[in-house]
N, C-alpha and C positions, 0 to 999 in steps of 0.2 A: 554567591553560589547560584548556577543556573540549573535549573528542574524543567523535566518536561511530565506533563501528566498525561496517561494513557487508558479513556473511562469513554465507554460508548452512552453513557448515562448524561446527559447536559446539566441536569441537575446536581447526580453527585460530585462532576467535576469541580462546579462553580462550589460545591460545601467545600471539598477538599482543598482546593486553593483558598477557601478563609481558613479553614485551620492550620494549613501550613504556614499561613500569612501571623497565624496568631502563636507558632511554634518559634519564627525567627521571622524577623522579617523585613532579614535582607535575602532573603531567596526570591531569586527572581523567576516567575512563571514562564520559559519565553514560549512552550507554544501547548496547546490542551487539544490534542488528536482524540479521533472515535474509532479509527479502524486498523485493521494490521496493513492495509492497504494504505491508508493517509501516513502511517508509521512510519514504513517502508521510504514512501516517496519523501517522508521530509528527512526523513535520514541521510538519504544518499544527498540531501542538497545543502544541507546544514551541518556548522558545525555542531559537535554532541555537548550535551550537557555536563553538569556532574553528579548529575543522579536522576533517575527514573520511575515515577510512581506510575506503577503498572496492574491495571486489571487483567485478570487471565484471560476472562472470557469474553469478547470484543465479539461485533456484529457479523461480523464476516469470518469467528473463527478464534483459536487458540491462538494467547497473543504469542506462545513463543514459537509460530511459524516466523515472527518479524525478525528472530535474529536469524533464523535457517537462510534470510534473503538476504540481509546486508548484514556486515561485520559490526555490533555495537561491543565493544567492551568498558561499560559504563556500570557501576553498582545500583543495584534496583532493590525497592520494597514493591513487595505484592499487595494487590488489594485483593482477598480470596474468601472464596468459602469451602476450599479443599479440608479433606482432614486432619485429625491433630495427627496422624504418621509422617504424611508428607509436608508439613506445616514444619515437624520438626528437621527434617530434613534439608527443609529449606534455611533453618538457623544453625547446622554443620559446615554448611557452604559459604557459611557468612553471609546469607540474603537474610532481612528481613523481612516481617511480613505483618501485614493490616489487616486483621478479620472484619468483615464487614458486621453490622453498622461502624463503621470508626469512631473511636473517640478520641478523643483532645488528649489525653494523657498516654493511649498505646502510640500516638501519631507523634508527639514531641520526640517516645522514646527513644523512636527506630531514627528519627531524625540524628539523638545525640551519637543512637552506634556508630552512623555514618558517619558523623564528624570524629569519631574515635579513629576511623582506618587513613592512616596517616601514614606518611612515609613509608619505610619498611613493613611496616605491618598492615599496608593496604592490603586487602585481597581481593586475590582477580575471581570472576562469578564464571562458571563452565556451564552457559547455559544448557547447552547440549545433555551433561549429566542428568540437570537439572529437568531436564523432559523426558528423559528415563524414566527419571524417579518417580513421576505425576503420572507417566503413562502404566508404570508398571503396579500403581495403586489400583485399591477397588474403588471405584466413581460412586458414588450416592446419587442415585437418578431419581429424576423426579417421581412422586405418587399421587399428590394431588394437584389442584388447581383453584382456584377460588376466581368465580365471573359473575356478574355483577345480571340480577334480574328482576327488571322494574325499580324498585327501592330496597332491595336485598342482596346483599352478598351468598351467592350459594357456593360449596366445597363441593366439587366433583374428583371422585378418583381414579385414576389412568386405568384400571383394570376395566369402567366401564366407557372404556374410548374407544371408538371405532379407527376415525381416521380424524388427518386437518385439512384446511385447504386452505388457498387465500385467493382473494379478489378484491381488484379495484384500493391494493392496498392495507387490506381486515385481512385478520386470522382468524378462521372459526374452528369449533370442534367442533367434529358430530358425535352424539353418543351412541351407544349399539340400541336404545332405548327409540331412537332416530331424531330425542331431541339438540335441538343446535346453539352455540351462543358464541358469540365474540370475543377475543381474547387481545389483551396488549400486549401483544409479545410476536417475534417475528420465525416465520419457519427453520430460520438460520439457526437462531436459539434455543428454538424446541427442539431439532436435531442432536443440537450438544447434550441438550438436558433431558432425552429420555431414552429408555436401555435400547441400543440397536440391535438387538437380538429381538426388540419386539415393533422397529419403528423403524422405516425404512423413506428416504426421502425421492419419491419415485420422478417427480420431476419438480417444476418451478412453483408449481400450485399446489402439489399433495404431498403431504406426509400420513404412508399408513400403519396401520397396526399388521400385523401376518394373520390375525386370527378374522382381520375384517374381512379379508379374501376370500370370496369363496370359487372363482374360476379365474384362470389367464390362458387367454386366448393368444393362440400364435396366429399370426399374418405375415405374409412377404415379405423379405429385407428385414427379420427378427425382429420388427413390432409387436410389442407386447401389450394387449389389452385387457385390460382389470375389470373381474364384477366385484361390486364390493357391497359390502352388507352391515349398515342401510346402502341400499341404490341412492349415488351424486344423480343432479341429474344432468350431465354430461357424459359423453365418455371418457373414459379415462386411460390413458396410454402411460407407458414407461418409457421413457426420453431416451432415443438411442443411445447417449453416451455412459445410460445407469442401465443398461439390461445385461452385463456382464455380472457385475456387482449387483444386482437383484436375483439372478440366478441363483448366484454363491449364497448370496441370503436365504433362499429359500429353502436351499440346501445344507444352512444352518453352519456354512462355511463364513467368509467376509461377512463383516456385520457394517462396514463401514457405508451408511450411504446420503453421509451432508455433501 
């Protein structure tokens, strides 16, 4: 049997293929992708597996954009941290599903259902439904944070977040407090993970809060410049292709803006 693993995490990938390894093992790993992008491309160039262990939430995005692009009709288990509504949801459909941390014994099970759907009683997965279903749930966004100061771990909570930014590769916070720290985590992900009614991803370096705002400036050709509070110490513009969708936000309309 051929698997493909779909984990933007290098770490948990390589866990997850020993425990599949230690589930059966003659499952063959043939290829361990990070993105709904690397997805995509190796899909259309390979043949498909017979089964798919898939994280939801990938670097560049909700993985189930990858079947919106190419045609996979392949049985998948989830690796998730959705809730138990759409968790269940997802075992109506005949998907299974992997709550993270995994363990050895939820990981064999969903193995054995799959070798259950046989013949006649294979069942086909309607991904499509299936992003209904997730999109139509309430999302659990993030509230804290834990960043790491000096030799201490401190917990900060989003209610006292101003904005992010990134440079040279870092994510920082800033707090409304004006102090600042590092985070391991990439703006992509924070976009996913925090409520867009308060978090708005204004161009390739900022992600802000609505209440950090305290003036937007209009300029020529609908440049839109931000003062934000704390003062970055750059200026700070809204990317022409996000000042539709920043508007709408403001105006408490589209909230969409990874």
């Amino acid at each position: 049997m051929k698997s493909v693993i779909i984990e933007d995490e290098q770490l948990a990938a390589r866990r997850l293929e020993s425990l599949i390894k230690s589930c059966d093992k003659d499952i063959e790993i043939v290829a361990k992708l990070e993105s709904v992008e690397d997805a995509v491309s190796w899909f259309s160039q390979n043949p498909h597996p017979d089964l798919i262990f898939l994280d939801i939430h990938l670097e560049d995005g909700l993985s189930f954009s990858i079947f919106e692009k190419t045609r996979i009709d392949v049985p998948v288990i989830f690796t998730t941290a959705f809730d138990e509504y759409a968790i269940k949801a997802f075992q109506l459909k005949g998907v299974d599903y992997l709550l993270k941390p995994i363990s050895q014994d939820d990981l064999c099970r969903a193995i054995n259902k799959y070798k259950d759907w046989t013949g006649i009683n294979k069942q086909k997965i309607d991904i499509n439904d299936l992003y209904k279903i997730i999109k139509g749930e309430k999302t659990e966004y993030r509230k804290r944070f834990s960043v790491t100061v000096g030799e201490k771990i401190k917990s900060i909570d989003v209610d006292d977040i101003a904005y992010f930014f990134s440079t040279s590769g870092i994510t920082f916070v800033v707090m409304n407090s004006k102090s600042q720290y590092s985070l391991d985590i990439s703006l992509d992900k924070l976009a996913d993970e925090l409520d867009p009614k308060d978090f708005f991803r204004i161009n390739r370096q900022y992600l802000v809060k609505l209440k950090s705002i305290s003036n937007v400036h209009v300029f020529p050709k609908s440049r839109l410049k931000l003062d934000l509070n704390p003062a970055p110490s750059e200026e700070i513009f809204v990317s022409l292709d996000k000042v539709t969708g920043f508007k709408d936000w403001l105006d408490g309309g589209n909230t969409s803006g990874n």
